[in-house]
C-alpha positions in Angstrom: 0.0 0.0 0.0 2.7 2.6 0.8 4.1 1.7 -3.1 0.8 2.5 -4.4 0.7 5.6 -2.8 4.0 7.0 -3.7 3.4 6.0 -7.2 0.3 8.2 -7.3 2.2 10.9 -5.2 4.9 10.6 -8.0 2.1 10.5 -10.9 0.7 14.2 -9.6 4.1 15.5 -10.3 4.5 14.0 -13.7 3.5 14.9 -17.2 1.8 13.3 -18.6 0.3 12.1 -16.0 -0.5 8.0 -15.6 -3.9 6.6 -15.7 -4.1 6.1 -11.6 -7.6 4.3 -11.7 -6.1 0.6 -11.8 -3.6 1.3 -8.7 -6.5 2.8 -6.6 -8.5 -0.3 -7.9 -6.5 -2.8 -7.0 -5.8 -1.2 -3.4 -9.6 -1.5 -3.3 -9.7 -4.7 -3.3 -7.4 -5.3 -1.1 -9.3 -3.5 1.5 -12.7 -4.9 1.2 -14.2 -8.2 1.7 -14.3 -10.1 -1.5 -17.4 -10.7 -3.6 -19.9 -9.2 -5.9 -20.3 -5.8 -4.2 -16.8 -5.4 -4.6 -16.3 -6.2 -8.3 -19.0 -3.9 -8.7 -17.8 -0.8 -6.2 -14.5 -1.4 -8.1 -16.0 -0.6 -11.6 -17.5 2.2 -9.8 -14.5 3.9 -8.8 -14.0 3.8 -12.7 -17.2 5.7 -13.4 -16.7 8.3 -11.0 -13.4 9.1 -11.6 -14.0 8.9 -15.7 -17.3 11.2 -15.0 -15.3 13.8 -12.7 -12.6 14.5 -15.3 -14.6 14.7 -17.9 -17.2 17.1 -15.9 -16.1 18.6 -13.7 -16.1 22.9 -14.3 -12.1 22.7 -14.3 -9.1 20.9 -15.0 -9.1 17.9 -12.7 -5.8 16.6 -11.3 -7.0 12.8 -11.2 -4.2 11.5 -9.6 -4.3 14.4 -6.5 -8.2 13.2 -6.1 -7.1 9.2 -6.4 -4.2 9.2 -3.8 -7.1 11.1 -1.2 -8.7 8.4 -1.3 -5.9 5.9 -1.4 -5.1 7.2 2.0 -8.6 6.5 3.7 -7.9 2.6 2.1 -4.3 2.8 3.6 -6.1 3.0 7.3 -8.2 -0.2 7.0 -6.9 -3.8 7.7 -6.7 -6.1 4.4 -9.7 -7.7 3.0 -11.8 -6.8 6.4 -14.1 -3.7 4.7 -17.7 -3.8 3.8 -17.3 -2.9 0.3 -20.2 -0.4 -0.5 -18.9 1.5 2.9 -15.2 1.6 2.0 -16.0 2.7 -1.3 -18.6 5.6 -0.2 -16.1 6.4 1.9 -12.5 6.7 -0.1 -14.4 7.9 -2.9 -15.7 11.2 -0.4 -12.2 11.7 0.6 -11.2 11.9 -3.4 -14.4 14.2 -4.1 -13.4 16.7 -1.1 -10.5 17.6 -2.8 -12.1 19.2 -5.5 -14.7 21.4 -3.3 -17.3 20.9 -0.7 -20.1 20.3 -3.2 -18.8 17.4 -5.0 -19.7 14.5 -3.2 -21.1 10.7 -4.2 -24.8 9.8 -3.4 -25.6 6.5 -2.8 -28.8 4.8 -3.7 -30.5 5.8 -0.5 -29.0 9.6 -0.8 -29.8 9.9 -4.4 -34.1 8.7 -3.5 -33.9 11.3 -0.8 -32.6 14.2 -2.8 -35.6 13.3 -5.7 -38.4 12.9 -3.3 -37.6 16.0 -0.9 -39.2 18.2 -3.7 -42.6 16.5 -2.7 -41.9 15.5 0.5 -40.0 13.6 2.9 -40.5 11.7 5.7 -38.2 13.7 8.6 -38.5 15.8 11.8 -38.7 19.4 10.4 -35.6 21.4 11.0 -33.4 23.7 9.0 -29.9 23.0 10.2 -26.1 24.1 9.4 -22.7 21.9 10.3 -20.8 22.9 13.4 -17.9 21.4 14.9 -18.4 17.8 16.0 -22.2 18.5 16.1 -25.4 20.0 13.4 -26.8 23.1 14.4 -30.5 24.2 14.3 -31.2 27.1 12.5 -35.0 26.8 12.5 -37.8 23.9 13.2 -39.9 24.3 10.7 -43.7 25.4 11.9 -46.0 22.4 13.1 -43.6 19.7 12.5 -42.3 17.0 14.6 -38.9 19.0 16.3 -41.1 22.0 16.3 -43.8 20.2 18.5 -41.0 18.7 20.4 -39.5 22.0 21.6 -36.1 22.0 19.9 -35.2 25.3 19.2 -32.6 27.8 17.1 -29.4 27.5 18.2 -29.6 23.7 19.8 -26.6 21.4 18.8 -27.5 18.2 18.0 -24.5 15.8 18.7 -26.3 12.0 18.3 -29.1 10.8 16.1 -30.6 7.4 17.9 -26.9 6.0 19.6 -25.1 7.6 16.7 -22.9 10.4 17.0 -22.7 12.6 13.9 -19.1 14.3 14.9 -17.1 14.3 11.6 -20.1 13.4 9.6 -20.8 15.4 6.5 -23.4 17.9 7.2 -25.9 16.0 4.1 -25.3 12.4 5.8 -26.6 13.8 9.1 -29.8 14.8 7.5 -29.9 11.6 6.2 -30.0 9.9 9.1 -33.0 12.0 10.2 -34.6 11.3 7.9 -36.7 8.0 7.6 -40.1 6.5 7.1 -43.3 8.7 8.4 -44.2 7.4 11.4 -40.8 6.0 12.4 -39.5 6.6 15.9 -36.2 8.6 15.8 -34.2 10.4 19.2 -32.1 13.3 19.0 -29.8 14.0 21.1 -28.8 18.2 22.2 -27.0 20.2 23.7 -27.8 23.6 24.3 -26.9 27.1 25.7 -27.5 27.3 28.9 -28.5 24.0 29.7 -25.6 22.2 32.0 -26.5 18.9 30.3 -26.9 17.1 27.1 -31.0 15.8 27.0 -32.7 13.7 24.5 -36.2 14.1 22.6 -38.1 11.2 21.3 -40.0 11.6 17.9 -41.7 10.4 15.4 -41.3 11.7 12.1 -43.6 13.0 9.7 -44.1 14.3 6.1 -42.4 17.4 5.7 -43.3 19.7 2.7 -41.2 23.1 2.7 -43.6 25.7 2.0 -41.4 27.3 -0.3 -43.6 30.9 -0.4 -44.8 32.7 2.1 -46.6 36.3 1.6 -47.9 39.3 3.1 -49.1 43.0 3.2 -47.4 45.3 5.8 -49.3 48.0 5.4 -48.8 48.8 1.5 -45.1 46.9 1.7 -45.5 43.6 -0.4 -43.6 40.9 1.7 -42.5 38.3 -0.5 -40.4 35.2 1.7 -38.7 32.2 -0.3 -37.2 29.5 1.9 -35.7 27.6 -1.5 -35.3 27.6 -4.9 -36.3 23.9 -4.6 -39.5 23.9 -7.0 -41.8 26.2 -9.2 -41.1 29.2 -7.2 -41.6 31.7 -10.0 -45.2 30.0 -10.6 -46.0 30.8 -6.9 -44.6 34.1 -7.2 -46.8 35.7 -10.1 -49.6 33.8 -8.6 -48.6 35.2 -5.2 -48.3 39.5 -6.4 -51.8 38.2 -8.3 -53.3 37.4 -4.8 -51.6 40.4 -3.3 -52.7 43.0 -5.6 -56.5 42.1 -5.5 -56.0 43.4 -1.7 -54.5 46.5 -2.9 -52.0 47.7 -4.9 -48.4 47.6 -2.9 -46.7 50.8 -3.2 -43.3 48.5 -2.2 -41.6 45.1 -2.2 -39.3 43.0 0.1 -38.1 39.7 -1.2 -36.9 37.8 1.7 -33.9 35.6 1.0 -32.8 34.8 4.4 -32.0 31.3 5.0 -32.5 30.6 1.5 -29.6 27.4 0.5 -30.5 27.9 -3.0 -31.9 25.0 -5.0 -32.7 25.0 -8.8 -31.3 27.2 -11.5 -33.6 27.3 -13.4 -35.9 28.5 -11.2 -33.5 31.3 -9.9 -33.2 32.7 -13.5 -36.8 32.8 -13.1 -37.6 34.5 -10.5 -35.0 37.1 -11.2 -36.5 37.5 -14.6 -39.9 38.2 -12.6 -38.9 41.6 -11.3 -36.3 42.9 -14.5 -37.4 44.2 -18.1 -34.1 44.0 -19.6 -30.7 43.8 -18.6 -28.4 40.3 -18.3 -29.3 37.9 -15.6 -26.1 35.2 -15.2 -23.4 33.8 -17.2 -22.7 30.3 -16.6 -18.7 29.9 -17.4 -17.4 26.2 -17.6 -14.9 23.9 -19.0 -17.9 22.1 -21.1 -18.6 24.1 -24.1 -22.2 22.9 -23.9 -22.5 24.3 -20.1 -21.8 27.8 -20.8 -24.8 30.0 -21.2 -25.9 33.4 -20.6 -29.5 34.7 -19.3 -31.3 38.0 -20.3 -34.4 39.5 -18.6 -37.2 39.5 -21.5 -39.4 42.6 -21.2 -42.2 41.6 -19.0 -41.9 42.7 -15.1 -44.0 42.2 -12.6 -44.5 45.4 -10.4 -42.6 47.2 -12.3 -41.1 51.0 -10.9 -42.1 50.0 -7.2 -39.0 50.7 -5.0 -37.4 47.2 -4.2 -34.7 45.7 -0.9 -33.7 42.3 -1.4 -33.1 41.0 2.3 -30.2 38.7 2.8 -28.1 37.1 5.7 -25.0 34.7 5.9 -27.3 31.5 5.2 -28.7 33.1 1.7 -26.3 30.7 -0.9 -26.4 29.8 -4.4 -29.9 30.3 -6.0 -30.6 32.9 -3.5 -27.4 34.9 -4.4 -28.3 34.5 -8.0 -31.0 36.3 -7.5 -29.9 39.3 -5.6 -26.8 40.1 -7.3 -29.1 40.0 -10.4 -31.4 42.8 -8.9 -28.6 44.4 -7.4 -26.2 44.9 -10.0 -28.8 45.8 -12.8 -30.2 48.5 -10.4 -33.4 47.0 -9.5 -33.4 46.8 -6.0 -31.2 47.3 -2.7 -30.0 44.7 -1.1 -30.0 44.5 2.5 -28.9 42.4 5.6 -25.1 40.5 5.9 -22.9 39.6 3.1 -24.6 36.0 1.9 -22.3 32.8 2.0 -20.6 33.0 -1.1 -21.9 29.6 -2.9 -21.1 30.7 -6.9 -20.8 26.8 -8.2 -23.5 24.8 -10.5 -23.9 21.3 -9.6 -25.0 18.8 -11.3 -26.3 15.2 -10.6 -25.4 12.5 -12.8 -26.9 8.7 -12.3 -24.9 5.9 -12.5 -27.0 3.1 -13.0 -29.7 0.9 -11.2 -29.1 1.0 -7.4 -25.6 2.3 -7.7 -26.3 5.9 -6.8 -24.9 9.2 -8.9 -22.0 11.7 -8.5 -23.5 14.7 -8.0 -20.1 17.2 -9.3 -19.4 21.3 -10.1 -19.7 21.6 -13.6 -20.2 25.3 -13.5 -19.2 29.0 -12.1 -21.8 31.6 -12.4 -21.1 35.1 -12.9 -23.5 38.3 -12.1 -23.9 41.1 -14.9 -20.8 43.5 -13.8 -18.6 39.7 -14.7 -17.9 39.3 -10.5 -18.9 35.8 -9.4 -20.1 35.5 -5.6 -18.2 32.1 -5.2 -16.0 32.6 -1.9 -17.1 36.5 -1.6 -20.8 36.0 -1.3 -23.0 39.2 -1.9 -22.2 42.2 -0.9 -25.7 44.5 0.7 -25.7 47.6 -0.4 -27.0 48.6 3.1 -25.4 46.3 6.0 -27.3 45.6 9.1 -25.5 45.6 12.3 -25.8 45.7 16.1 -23.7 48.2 16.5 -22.7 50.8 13.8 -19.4 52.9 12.7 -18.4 55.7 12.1 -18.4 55.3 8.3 -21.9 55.7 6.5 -21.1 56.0 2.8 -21.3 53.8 -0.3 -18.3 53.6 -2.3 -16.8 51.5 -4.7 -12.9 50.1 -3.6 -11.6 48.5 -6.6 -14.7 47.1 -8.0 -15.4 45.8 -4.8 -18.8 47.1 -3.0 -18.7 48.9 0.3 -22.2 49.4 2.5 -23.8 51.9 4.3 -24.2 50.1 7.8 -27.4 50.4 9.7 -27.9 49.8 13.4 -30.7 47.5 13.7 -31.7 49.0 16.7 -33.0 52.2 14.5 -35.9 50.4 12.8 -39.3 51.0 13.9 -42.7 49.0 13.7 -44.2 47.5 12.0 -42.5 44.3 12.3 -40.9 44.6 15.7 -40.6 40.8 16.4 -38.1 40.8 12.4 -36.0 44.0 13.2 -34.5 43.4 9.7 -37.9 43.5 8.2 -38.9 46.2 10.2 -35.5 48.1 8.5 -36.8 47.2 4.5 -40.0 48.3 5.4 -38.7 51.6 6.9 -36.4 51.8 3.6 -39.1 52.0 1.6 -41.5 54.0 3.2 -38.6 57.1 3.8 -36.7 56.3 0.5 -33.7 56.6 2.7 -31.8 54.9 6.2 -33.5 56.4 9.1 -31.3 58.4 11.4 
């Protein structure tokens, strides 16, 4: 084993580089109990490999992303590993080293990512990783964990007897996920609370509303949890409802905790609230990826002053969408610089129960030719706790600097959101409040 590595060590630094698929195949093999599943989990490791260099949105190193994953095979005794396991698991170590996006589903995974659209059977939170542990950022209203009492901020450090520290942040959902009806414990830990406790539940069907709407006062209050399915249908359908209330003389589009979700659907929705103008450019190393958006000429409530709210957790899709408005002058964005997610994944199959790769196969880049990925969106007005002495927007080479607005300055009407009470303000003054 320490051959095979130094040959692939040696094969990074050479060009051309050799084909380092049969080494990492053979050290397979020797790691995993013989059999079918590992004849097959060996051709896989062909597949992915083949499917990454020929995908993914850059020039792929094969031999760096081979000898990752020779080293997890290096750590286990000969012949003793379950082969589906030792595969999922060397072939994670390979993926990481491209980004943390590109990662192998296997044919449990892959179901759960199809079905969540429509519903899945789970507990109902919205959580982030944290060291050793999942964080809560939300329970979702009237599901299990919401019923339950866990709350914002609660660590969750076990899942039935299993801990998830060091488990990728997609496995732990997974194993939180399950059959409505199912019994499933979480363990917490939280602020506060001297000791880790446990809560027993039973999950349920979770749907993510992905739309939520409502007047404040003549302020159109537009909320989208994901880009996950037809949210520009619900949109339209959504300023329909609205306007046979009145007609808003203002919009907020709420984009806070928003992971992203479907491209398509991004484009969409930014297209919903521009004329004209260019929404993305997708840039890859595929010919047949590249592609470039342009608004077409119908707007919904057109000329109404716009804020775009955002915070940390706003990636991907979401940033689409409000560096779209942002940089073509449609609307203001507000809140904390978003998380900076500017990659295009895609999902490829691999065959009956054998899972799919799901790989970066694109960068996206806003209308001024700046991509968010690893910079996030900048808010045109930043909203803080505390605020300093500089107040003016300027441009520092290329790069946009807020205006930074003490939270504690908003008023009513939505005193319970202080950042929604700020949008609101905006647009009622046409300017920060002093």
């Amino acid at each position: 084993m320490q051959a095979l590595s130094a040959s692939l060590r040696a094969a990074a630094a050479m060009a051309p580089v050799d084909d380092p698929i049969p080494a990492l195949q053979s050290a397979y093999l020797n790691a995993v109990t013989p059999g079918p599943q590992a004849d097959l989990h060996r051709e896989l490791i062909a597949s992915v490999l083949a499917r990454v260099q020929r995908s993914y949105a850059r020039e792929v190193d094969l031999a760096t992303v081979a000898a990752a994953a020779l080293n997890v095979l290096q750590a286990l005794p000969a012949g003793a590993g379950d082969p589906a396991e030792t595969f999922a698991k060397a072939i994670g170590a390979g993926l990481r080293t491209l980004d943390p996006y590109s990662r192998y589903l296997d044919a449990r995974s892959h179901g759960s990512e199809r079905d969540a659209s429509v519903g899945f059977g789970g507990v109902g939170l919205e959580l982030e990783g944290s060291d050793g542990a999942v964080r809560v950022v939300a329970p979702m209203p009237g599901t299990p964990a919401a019923r339950a009492g866990v709350l914002a901020g609660d660590l969750i450090v076990r899942v039935d007897d299993e801990r998830l520290a060091g488990l990728p942040l997609p496995d732990a959902m997974a194993r939180m996920r399950g059959e409505p009806g199912s019994p499933v414990s979480l363990t917490i830990r939280r602020a506060g609370v001297a000791q880790e406790f446990t809560v027993a539940l039973r999950r349920d069907t979770i749907r993510r509303q992905l739309l939520r709407w409502s007047m404040e006062g003549d302020v159109l209050v537009l909320k989208l949890a994901s880009f996950g399915g037809p949210v520009s249908a619900a949109l339209r359908q959504a300023v329909a409802d609205a306007g046979a209330l009145g007609a808003p003389r203002g919009v907020v589009l709420d984009l806070r905790g928003n992971p992203g979700g479907l491209l398509t659907e991004a484009v969409a929705t930014a297209d919903t609230f521009l004329a004209s103008g260019e929404i993305v450019t997708l840039r890859s190393r595929m010919a047949s990826r590249q592609r470039t958006w342009h608004a077409d000429a119908t707007e919904l409530l057109a000329g109404l002053p716009m804020v775009v709210l955002v915070d940390r957790r706003s990636a991907s899709a979401s940033e689409l969408v409000a560096a779209a408005l942002q940089e073509n002058g449609r609307a203001k964005v507000m809140g904390q610089r978003s998380f900076g997610k500017g990659t295009v994944q895609s999902v490829f199959p691999l065959g009956e129960q054998k899972g799919a790769l799901r790989v970066t196969t694109s960068v996206y880049h806003g209308p001024s030719g700046r991509t968010v990925q690893g910079s996030g969106v900048v808010p045109d007005i930043e909203l803080v706790t505390a605020v300093p002495d500089a107040r003016t927007l300027v441009e520092v080479e290329g790069a946009r600097v807020p205006q930074r607005l003490e939270q504690a300055h908003c008023a009513p009407p939505a005193a319970a959101d202080a950042a929604l009470s700020c949008a609101i303000g905006y647009l009622k003054a046409g300017d920060l409040p002093l």
